[in-house]
Every structure is written in structure tokens, then in C-alpha cells.
C-alpha positions as CSV (number, residue, x, y, z in Angstrom):
1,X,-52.1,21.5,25.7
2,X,-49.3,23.9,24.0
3,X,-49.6,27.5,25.3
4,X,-51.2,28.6,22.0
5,X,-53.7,27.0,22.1
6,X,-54.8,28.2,26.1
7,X,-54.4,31.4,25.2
8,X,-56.3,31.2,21.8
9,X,-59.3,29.1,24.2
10,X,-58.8,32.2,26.8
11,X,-58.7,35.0,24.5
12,X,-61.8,34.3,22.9
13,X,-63.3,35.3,26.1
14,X,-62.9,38.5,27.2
15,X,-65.2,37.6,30.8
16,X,-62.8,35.0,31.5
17,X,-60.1,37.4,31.1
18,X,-61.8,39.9,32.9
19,X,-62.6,37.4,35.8
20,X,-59.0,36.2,36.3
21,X,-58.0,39.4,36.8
22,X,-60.0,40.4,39.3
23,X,-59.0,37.2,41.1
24,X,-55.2,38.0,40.2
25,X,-55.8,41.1,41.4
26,X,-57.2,40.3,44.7
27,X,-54.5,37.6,45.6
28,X,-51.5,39.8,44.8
29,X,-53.0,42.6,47.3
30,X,-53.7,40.2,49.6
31,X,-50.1,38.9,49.8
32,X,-48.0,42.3,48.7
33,X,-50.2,45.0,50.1
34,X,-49.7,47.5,46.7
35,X,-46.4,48.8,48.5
36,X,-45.0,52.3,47.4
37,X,-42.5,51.9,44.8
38,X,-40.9,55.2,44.9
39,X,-43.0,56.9,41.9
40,X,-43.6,60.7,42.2
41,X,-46.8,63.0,42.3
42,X,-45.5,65.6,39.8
43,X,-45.4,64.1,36.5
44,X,-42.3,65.4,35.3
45,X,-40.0,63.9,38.2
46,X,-42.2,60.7,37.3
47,X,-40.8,60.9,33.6
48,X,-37.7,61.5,34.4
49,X,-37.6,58.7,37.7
50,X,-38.7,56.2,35.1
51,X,-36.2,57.3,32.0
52,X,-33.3,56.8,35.0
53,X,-35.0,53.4,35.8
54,X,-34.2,51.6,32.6
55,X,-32.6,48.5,32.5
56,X,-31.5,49.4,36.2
57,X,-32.1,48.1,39.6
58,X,-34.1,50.3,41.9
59,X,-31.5,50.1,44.7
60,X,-29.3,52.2,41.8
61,X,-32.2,54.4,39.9
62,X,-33.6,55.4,43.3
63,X,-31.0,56.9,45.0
64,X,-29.6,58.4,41.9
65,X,-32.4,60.5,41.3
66,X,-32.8,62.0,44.6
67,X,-29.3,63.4,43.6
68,X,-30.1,65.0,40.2
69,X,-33.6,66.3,42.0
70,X,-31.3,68.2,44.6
71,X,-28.6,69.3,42.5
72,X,-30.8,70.3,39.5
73,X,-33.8,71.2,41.3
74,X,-36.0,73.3,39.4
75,X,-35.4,71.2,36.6
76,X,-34.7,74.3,34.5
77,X,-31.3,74.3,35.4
78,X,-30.8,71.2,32.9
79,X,-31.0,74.0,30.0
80,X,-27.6,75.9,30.8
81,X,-26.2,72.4,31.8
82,X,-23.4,70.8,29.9
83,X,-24.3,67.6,28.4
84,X,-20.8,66.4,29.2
85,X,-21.2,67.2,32.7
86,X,-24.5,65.7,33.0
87,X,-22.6,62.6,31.3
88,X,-20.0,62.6,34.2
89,X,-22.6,63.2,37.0
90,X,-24.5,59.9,35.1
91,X,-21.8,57.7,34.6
92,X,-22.1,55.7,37.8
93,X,-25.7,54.8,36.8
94,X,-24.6,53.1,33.6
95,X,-25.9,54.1,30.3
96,X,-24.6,57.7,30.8
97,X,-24.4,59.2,27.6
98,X,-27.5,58.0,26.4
99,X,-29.7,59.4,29.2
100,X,-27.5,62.7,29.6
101,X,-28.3,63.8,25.9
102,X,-32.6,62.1,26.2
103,X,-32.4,64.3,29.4
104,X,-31.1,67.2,27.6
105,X,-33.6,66.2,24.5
106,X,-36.4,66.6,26.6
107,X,-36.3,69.7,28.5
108,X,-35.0,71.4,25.5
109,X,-38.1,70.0,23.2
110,X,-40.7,70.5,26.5
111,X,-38.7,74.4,26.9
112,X,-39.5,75.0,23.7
113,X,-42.8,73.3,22.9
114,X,-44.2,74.6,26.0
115,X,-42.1,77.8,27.5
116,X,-41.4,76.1,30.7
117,X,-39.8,72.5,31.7
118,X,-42.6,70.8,33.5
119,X,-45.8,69.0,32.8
120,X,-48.4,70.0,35.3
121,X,-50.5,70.9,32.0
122,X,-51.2,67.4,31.7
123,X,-53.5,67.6,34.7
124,X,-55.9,69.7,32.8
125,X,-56.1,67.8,29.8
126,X,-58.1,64.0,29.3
127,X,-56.1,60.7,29.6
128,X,-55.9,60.4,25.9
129,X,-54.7,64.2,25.0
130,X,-52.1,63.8,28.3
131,X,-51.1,60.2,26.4
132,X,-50.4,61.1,22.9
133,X,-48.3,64.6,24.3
134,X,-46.3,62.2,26.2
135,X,-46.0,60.6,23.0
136,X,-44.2,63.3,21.1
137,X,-41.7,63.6,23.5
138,X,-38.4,61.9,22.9
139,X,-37.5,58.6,24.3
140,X,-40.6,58.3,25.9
141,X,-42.7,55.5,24.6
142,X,-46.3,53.6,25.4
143,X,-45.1,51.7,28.7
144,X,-43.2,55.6,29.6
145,X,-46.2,57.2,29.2
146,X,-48.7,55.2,30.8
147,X,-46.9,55.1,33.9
148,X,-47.1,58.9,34.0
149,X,-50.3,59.2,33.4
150,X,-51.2,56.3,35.8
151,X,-48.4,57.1,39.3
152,X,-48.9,61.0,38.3
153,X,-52.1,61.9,36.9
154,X,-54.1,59.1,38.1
155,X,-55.6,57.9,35.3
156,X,-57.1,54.3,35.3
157,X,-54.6,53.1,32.2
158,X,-52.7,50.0,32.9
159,X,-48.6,50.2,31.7
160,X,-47.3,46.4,30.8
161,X,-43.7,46.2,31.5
162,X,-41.3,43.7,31.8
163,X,-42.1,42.3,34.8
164,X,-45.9,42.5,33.9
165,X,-45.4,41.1,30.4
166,X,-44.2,38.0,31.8
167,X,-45.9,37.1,34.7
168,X,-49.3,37.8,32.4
169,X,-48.0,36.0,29.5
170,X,-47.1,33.0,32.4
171,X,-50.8,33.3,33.7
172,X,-52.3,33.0,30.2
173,X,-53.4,36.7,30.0
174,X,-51.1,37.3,27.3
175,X,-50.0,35.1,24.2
176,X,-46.5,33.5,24.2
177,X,-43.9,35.8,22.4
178,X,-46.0,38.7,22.8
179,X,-44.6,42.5,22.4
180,X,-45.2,45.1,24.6
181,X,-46.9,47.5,22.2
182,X,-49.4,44.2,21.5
183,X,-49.5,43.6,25.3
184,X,-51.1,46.9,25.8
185,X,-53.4,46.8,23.6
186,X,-54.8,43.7,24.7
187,X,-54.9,43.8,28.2
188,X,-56.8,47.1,27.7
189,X,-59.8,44.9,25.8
190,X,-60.4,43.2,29.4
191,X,-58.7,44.5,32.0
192,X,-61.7,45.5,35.2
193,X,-61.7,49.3,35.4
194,X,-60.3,50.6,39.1
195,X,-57.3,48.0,39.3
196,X,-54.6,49.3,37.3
197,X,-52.4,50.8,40.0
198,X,-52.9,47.7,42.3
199,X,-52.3,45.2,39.7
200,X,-49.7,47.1,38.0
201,X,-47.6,47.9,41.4
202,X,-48.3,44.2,42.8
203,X,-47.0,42.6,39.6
204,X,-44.0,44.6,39.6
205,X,-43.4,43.6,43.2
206,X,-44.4,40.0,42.4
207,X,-42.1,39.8,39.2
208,X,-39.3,41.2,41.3
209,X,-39.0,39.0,44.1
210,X,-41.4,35.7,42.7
211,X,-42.2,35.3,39.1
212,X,-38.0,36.2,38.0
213,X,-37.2,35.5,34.7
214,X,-35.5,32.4,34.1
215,X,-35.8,30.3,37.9
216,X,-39.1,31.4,39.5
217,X,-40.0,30.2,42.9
218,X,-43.4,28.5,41.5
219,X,-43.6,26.6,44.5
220,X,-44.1,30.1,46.6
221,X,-46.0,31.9,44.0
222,X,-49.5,33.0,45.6
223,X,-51.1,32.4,42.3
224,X,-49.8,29.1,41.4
225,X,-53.1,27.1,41.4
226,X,-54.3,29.4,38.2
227,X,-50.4,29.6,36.0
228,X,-50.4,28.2,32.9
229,X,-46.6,28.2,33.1
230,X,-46.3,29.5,30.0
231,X,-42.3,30.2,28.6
232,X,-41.5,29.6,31.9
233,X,-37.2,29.4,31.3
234,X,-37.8,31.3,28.2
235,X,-36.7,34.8,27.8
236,X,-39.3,36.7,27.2
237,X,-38.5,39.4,24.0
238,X,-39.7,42.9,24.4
């Protein structure tokens, strides 16, 4: 059967979904534990923890910004800095002129919008308000966002990322050649309430380490009796 067609059988039901996740959900605690990833409580050193994490490995983002959060710590000190010398102090992370000036973007635009650089507001406002002010800031997008909302704020709101995006697409939860901005909106139509963060952080871990892009170790997977192998060796697009 082609993978369009088992996800066309599976998406017309929503219970099915909704059951598979729960199972998917149980297994991956079972065998990963929902280990700490190094997100943070205050939603502003979440943003800017997951703007450094981009298209970097964690051994690289992590470390990096326990630096910047010492040596610009309160985070107001960005404003007088030089975006050249926040470009030199990035450059060993890769990417440094691009996240120096979205850095500088967004304290400027959150110093301005708000009279202050920081985003402890969002605690007093609902998931949706907290979502689409997250929105307006630059560089930050749907997958940004959610993680803020969900690491930070708590909110039950499931972010798809790379890692999730394929291993779901792989399970069947999620069409072949799906985007991420479809992704979410589709795994929010069946996804269990109360198992975002587990089945978020446990994805991650298992996409890391298990479900890898192009060789995955299927014959370790945990969740190998229920993969529809979809795309497997395929890159997935985002």
C-alpha cells in the first residue's frame, strides 16, 4: 500500500490518530524517561535558547548560551551592544551575522513594543494572545513560538519540528511531504490533551539518537511494530 494512501485510510480517523498517540506516547516515556533538554523557565531565555539552536547541535547551542546569558545578563545590555561585536562573540556558533542582527531585532522591537526586554507578560495572557505576540516578533515563527509557550509558559500546545515531523510523518501521523506549518495544524485536530511536553521532548530524544534522517536504526526503534516506514531515506522538506 503506497504511503498515501495509509495516511489518507488514517486520517479519516481522528480516534485512530488520537489512539496511536497515546500508545506512541506511552512507549517513548517508557523507554526515554522525558529527559530535560536544557529549555528554560523564563520565556525570554527560552526564545533566545531556541533562536541559538537552529540548525545547530546541542553540544554547540548549549554551551554557547550559557556564555551570552553571563556576559549579557540582564538581557538589556544587548541594546547599547554593537551588532558587530555581537557578530564576533557569535561567530564560533556559525550563522553569526544572521543571529547577531535577529538578536538585536528583537530586543530593539520587544524595548520598544513593550518598554522592557523580557516576556514575563506572556504569563498573564491566554495561550492564544501569548501565541500570536510571539508571532509579531521577528524571526520567530509557529514551531519558535509554540516551544515558548509550551517549555516556558506551560501551555498544553504541541511544537512539530524537525525531528517530530519526521518520525510522525514515518509513523503515519502525518502525510508524506508534509510542511511544518501543515504539520501543526494537523496534529492539533487529534493530538490527546496532557501529552505535548512528553511527546514533544521524547520525539526529539527519539529522532536524535533513533529515528535519524537518512539510516535509522529501525531494528532498535521501540515503536517499530506500529511504523509505516514512510520516506524512510527520504529527506524530509521543511
Amino acid at each position: 500500500m503506497r504511503s498515501t494512501e495509509v495516511w489518507s485510510r488514517l486520517g479519516r480517523s481522528s480516534k485512530r490518530c488520537k489512539e496511536k498517540c497515546l500508545w506512541l506516547d506511552q512507549v517513548l516515556q517508557e523507554n526515554y524517561r522525558t529527559p530535560d533538554l536544557g529549555n528554560l523557565p523564563d520565556p525570554l531565555d527560552e526564545l533566545i535558547f531556541i533562536l541559538l539552536s537552529k540548525k545547530t547541535p546541542p553540544n554547540r547551542y548549549l554551551p554557547f548560551f550559557l556564555k551570552l546569558k553571563t556576559e549579557y545578563n540582564p538581557w538589556e545590555k544587548l541594546l547599547s551592544t554593537d551588532c558587530n561585536e555581537l557578530t564576533e562573540e557569535l561567530r564560533p556558533l556559525g550563522l553569526a551575522k544572521q543571529r547577531s542582527a535577529q538578536l538585536k531585532k528583537l530586543v530593539d522591537q520587544l524595548f520598544e513594543t513593550t518598554g522592557c526586554v523580557d516576556l514575563g507578560f506572556l504569563r498573564d495572557l491566554t495561550c492564544e494572545a501569548a501565541r500570536k505576540y510571539l508571532l509579531t516578533l521577528r524571526g520567530v515563527g509557529e514551531k519558535t513560538a509554540r516551544c515558548v509557550l509550551m517549555y516556558s509558559l506551560g501551555h498544553d500546545i504541541f511544537p512539530v519540528d524537525t525531528h517530530c515531523l519526521r518520525v510522525l510523518t514515518r509513523l503515519g501521523l502525518l502525510p508524506p511531504k508534509c510542511s511544518l506549518a501543515k504539520a501543526h495544524s494537523l496534529v492539533d485536530g487529534y493530538l490527546p490533551k496532557g501529552i505535548s511536553h512528553s511527546l514533544h521532548v521524547n520525539l526529539v530524544v527519539h529522532g536524535r539518537g533513533c529515528c535519524t534522517g537518512y539510516i535509522p536504526l529501525c531494528e532498535e526503534c521501540p515503536v517499530m511494530s506500529r511504523c509505516n516506514r514512510n520516506g524512510v531515506g527520504v529527506r524530509i522538506q521543511t
